[in-house]
N, C-alpha and C positions, 0 to 999 in steps of 0.2 A: 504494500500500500504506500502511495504517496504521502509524504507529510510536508510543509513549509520548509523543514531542514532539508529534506532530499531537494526540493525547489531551488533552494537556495544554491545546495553544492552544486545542481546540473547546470543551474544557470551559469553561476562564477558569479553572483548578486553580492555575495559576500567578501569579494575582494575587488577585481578591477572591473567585473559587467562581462557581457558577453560580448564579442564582438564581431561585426557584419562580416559573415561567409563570401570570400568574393566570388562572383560569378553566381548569386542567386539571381532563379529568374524573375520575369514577368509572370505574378501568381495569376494574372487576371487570365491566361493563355494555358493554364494547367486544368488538368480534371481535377476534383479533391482528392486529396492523398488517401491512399488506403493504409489507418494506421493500425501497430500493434495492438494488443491486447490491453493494456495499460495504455492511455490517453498520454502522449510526452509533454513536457511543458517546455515552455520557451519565454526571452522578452516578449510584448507588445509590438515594440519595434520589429523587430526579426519576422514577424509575419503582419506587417505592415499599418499597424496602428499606434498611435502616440499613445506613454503610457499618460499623458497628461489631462488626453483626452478620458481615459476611463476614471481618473481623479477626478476630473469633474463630473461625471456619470455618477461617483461615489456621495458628491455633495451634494447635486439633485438628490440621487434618493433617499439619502437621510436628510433631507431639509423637505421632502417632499410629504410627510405625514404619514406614509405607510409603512409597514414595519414591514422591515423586507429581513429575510434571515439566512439566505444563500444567495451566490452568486457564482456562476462559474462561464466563463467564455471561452469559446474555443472556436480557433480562427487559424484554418489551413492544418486541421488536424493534429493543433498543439494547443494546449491549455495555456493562456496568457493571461487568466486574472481568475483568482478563486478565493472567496470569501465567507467567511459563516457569523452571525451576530451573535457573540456568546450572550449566554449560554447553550446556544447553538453550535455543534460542533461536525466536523466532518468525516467521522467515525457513526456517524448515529443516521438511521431512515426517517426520511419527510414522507408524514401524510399527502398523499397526492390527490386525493378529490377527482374530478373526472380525467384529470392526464391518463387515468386506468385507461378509459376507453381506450385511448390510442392503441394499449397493450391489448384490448381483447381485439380490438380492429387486424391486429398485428398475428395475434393467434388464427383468426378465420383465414388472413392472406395465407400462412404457413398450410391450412388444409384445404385451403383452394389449389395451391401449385402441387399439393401432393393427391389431388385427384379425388379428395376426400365431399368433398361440394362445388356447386357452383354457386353464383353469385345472383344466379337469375333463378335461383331453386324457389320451390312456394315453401312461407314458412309453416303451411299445415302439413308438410308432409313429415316434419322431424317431430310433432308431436300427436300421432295421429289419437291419442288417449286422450287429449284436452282440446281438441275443438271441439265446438259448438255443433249442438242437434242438426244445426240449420247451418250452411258456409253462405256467409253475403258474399257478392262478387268483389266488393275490395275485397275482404279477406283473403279470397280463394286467389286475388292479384298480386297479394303481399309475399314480397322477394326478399330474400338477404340481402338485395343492393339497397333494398328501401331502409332495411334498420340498418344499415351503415350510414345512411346518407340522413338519417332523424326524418326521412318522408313517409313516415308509417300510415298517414292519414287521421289519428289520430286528434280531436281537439285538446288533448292537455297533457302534459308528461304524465306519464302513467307509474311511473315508481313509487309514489307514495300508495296507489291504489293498492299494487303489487305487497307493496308489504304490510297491509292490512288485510291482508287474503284472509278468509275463516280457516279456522283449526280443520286439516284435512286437504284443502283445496290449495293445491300446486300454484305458485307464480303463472307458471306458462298457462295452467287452465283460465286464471285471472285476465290474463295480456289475451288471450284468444278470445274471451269473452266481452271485450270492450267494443264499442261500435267503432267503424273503421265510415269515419262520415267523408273524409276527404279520399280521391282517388290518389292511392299509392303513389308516390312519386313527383304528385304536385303540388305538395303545399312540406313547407322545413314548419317542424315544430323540435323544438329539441326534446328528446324525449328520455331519459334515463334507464327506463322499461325497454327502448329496444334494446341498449346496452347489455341490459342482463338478458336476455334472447339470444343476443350474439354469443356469450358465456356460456348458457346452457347448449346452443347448438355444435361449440367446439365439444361439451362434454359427450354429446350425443353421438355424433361422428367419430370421435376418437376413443371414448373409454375412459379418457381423462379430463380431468380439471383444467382450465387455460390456464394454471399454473403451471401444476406437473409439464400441461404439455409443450411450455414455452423454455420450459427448465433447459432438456438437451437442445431444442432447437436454436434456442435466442440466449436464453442463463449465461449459459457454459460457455459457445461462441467467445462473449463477451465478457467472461469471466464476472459475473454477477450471482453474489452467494449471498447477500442481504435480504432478498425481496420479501414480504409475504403478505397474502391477499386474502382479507377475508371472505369466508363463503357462507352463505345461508342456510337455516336449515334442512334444506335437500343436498346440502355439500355440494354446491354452486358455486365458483368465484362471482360476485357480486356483478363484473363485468365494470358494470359502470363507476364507479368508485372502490375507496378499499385498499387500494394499491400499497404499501412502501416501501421507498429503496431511496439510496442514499443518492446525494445530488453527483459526483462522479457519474455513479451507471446510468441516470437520468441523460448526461452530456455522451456518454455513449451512445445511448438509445437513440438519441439525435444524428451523432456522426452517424450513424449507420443507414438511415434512412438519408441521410446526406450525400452518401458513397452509391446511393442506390442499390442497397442493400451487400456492399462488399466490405466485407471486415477481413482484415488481416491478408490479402490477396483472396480471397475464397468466397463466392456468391452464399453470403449466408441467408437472405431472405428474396422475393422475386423481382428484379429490378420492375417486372412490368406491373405487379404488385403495388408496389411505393408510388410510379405514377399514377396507378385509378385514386389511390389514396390519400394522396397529396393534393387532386385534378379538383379544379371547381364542379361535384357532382350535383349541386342544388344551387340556385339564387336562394339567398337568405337575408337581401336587406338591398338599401340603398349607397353603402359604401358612404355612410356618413358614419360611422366608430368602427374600431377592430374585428367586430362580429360580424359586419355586412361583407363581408369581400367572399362572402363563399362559405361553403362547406363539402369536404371529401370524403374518405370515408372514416370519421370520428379523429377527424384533423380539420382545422380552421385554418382558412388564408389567412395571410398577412396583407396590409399594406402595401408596405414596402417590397412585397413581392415573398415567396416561402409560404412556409405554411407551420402548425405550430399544434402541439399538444398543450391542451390550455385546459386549468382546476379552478375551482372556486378558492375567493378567497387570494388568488394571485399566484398560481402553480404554474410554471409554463416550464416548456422544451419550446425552444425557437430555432426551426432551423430555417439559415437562409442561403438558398443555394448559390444565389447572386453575388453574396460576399462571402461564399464558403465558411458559411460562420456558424455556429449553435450558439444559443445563450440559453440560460438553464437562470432561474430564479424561483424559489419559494420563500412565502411571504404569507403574514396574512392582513389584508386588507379588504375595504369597501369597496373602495376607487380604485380596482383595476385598470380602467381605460389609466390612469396618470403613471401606473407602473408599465403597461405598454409605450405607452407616447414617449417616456424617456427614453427607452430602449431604439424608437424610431426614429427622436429627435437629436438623440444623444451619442448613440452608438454606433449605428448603423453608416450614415455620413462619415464618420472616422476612421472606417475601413478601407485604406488604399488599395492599390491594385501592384504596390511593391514593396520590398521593405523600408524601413528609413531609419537613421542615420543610429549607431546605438546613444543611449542616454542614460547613465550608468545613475546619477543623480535623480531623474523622473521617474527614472524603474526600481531604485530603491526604495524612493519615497512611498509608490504607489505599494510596492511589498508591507512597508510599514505600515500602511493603511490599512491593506486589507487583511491585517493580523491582528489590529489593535481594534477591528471592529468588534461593539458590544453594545448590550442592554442593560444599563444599570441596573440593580432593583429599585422601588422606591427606599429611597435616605432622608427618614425623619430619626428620630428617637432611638437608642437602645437600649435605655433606661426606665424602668416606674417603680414607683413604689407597690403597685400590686404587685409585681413576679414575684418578689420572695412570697407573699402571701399565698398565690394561687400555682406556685411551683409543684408539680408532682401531686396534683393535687386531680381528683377524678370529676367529671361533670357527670352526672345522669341527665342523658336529653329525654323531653316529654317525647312524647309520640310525631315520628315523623314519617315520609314519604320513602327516606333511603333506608329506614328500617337499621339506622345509627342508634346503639345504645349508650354508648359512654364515650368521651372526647377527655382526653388531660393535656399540659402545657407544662413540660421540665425544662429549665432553664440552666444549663448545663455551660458555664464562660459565653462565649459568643454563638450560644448556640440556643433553640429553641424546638424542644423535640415535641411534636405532637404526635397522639396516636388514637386511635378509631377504634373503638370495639366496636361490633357487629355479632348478631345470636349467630351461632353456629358457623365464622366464618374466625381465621386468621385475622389478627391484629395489624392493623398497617400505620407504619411507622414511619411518618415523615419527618427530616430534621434538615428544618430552618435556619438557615446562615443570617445572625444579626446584621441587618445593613448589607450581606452579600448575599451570595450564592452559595446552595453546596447541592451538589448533585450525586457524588457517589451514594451509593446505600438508598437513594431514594424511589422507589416503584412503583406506579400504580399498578394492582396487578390483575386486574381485570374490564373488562371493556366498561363499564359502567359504574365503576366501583368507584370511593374516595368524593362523593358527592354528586358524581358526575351523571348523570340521568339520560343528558340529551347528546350535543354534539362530540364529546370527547368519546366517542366508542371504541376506544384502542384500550392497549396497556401501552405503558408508557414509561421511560425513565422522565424522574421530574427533577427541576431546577428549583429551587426554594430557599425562598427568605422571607426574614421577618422583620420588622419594624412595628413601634410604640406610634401610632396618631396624636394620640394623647396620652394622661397618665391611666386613663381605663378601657383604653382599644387599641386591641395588637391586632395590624394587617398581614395574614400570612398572603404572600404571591407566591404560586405554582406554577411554573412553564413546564406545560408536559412537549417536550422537546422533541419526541416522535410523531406528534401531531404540528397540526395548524396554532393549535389555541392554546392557554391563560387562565388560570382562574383564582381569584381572590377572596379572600374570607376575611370578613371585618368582626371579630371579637372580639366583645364590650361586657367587661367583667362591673356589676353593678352587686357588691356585696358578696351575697353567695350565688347572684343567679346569672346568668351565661345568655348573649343572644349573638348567634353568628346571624349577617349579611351575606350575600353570595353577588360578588359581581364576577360574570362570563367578559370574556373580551367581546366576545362581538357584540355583546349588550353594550359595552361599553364605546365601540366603535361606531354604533349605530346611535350613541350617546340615548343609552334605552337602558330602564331599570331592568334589573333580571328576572327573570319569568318562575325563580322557585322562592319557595315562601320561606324566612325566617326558622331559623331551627333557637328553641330557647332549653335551658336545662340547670337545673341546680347542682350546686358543690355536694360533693358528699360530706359526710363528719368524717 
């Protein structure tokens, strides 16, 4: 595995810089390079961008209001700027939100070229146990190029329907039983329900999970040993979401579809494949924001020309074949369109078509930056006069929704351990860095556990600290680090009784109270 120190050695960053190779040529007159297994790094300059320019890209985004918490670019098949906002780190997998799709889009291309389906197949024929008494003619029209392409005919994304199916009744029997009001193929709605169609039909055709079955074909290739996607109770990958892997094989994932499908000298995926896939398959707007310029098959145009695996919340793979470039960012934000627009306004224009001069001083400085990036915790207080009183001390909470029975708060030097008891469940043991971070030892260890009800549905390594508000409210902050999100608990010791607050990031983004109710509890004697 890469780390900043190997960057540094391959570079020479750390003594005189690297310096220009003579006789390199005109990149803009080259195919993209088909590279190793491992992505190589280089200066900025050396594959012809100023590192100056990506300093400023760095100031936009943190001046820009999104929290952005990776960054990686890769231009002409060599990594020239990678970044993580700790307590984000580049050892650990990003929740990716719908970027999955591209990965199950990616699974059906691999059993399309192996003869497994076509593209133009009807989707009633893979589940002939769950249609409907009666087939309308959309449905009996509906193809796997239509849930590639979100033309399912469908009036509304159907995933939430989906997973509200009654106890007994299969997804697929749900998505077949929806009215198909628009004819196939003529109307984009985006739909996350075809998503998981496309999932379940690699599982159907092949015998396997679009995990397992991506594992030898795409995994391995590419040396990706992170991933893992969750699956539904029918042991489904979810398709549309779910995904994680770390932002590296994410820039992978991009060269490769960049290379048209050649990694390492070897056609690992169907060149002709990447083109249906990447092709404007549906109009989907007027080309007035990032979402209008198209849609292929569970890849979005770009702008500025590419096309791009795009998550909620601010997940991209950017490939742009134009300037042989990938850019890879996860984040979590509102304002997508502003973390786009820098990338278009910022980045893109800064990619030459040669190398330029080296800059041992700009490329240093830019290394400094992109190592020194971070998220403070908040820094009030680490001081009250409650903690000795309420130190190691147990709360009995009243009756709540996550079915919490007891919470305590030991104050251990700079440290603040909380812990959760739960009837019939493992103790979980978070320990809060006063004023910092501390992240070893810390787990969420199940998908909805630790408070978490709604959006956090992972396990999680988490980041946690603590701070005093006042002298009778301590704010614990959790960054579950494998996910997107955040979450905050405002604990106000009044005597002997206890009331935690819960603010969600995105509550908090969307500048919106959080949607679960107060938990309150008394001390014990």
């Amino acid at each position: 595995m890469f780390t900043r120190r190997i960057f540094i050695k391959r570079t020479g960053l750390s003594a005189a810089g690297l310096g220009l190779m003579p006789g390199l040529p005109d990149f803009s007159k080259l195919e993209p390079a088909f590279v190793p297994v491992e992505l190589p790094r280089s200066t900025p300059e050396q594959q012809g961008i100023a590192s100056s320019s990506i300093r400023k890209f760095l100031d936009a985004a943190n001046s820009s209001g999104q929290e952005f918490h990776s960054l990686m670019i890769v231009r002409h098949g060599h990594i020239v700027a990678e970044g993580w906002w700790a307590p984000y780190s580049s050892e650990h997998r990003q929740q990716l939100y719908s970027v999955s799709k591209s990965f199950t889009s990616t699974a059906i291309g691999f059993a399309v070229s192996e003869g497994l389906l076509s593209v133009d197949d009807p989707i009633v024929k893979f589940f002939p146990e769950a249609v409907p008494a009666e087939i309308s003619d959309n449905l009996a029209s509906l193809r796997v190029k239509h849930l590639l392409s979100m033309s399912v005919g469908h009036a509304k994304d159907s995933i939430l329907i989906l997973e509200a199916s009654p106890p007994g009744v299969t997804w697929e029997k749900t998505f077949l039983s929806l009215p198909v009001v628009f004819t196939p193929g003529t109307q984009f709605m985006y739909n996350s329900g075809a998503s998981y169609m496309l999932s379940s039909i690699v599982k159907r055709v092949t015998g396997q999970t679009a995990q397992n079955y991506l594992t030898s074909r795409l995994y391995k290739p590419l040396a990706i040993t992170d991933s893992t996607w969750t699956e539904n109770f029918e042991g489904i990958n979810m398709g549309a979401s779910h995904l994680r892997m770390r932002t590296e094989n994410l820039a992978k994932f991009g060269q490769l579809y960049l290379q048209k499908g050649k990694w390492n000298g070897k056609q690992v995926l169907n060149a002709d494949w990447i083109a249906a896939a990447s092709s404007k398959q549906i109009v989907n707007g007027k080309n007035d924001s990032s979402w209008g310029y198209g849609y292929g098959y569970q890849f979005w145009l770009n702008p500025p020309g590419g096309f791009r695996a795009d998550g909620a919340f601010g997940q991209y793979i950017m490939v742009l074949p134009e300037q042989d470039a990938v850019v890879v960012i996860t984040s979590e934000s509102i304002a997508t369109k502003t973390t786009m627009q820098l990338v278009w306004d910022g980045l893109v224009p800064a990619m030459t078509n040669t190398p330029l001069p080296k800059n041992p001083t700009e490329s240093n400085q830019l290394l400094a930056e992109l190592k020194g990036l971070k998220y403070d915790p908040p820094l009030l207080e680490t001081h009250s006069t409650n903690a000795s009183r309420i130190s190691g001390k147990e709360f009995l909470l009243d009756k709540n929704e996550f079915n919490a029975k007891s919470v305590s708060f030991k104050f251990v030097g700079n440290k603040c351990i909380f812990t959760l008891k739960e009837d019939g469940k493992p103790d979980i043991i978070i320990t809060n860095g006063l004023n910092h971070w501390i992240r070893e030892g810390n787990k969420k260890p199940l998908p909805h556990s630790l408070f978490s009800l709604r959006r956090i549905d992972f396990d999680s390594i988490v980041a946690a600290s603590a701070t005093w508000q006042n002298d009778n409210t301590l704010l614990l902050t959790w960054r579950f680090i494998e996910t997107v999100h955040t979450d905050s608990l405002s604990c106000t010791f009044d005597t002997d009784r206890l009331t935690i607050k819960f603010l969600f990031s995105v509550a908090r983004l969307q500048k919106k109270s959080d949607d679960r109710p107060d938990i309150t509890g008394k001390m014990l004697a």
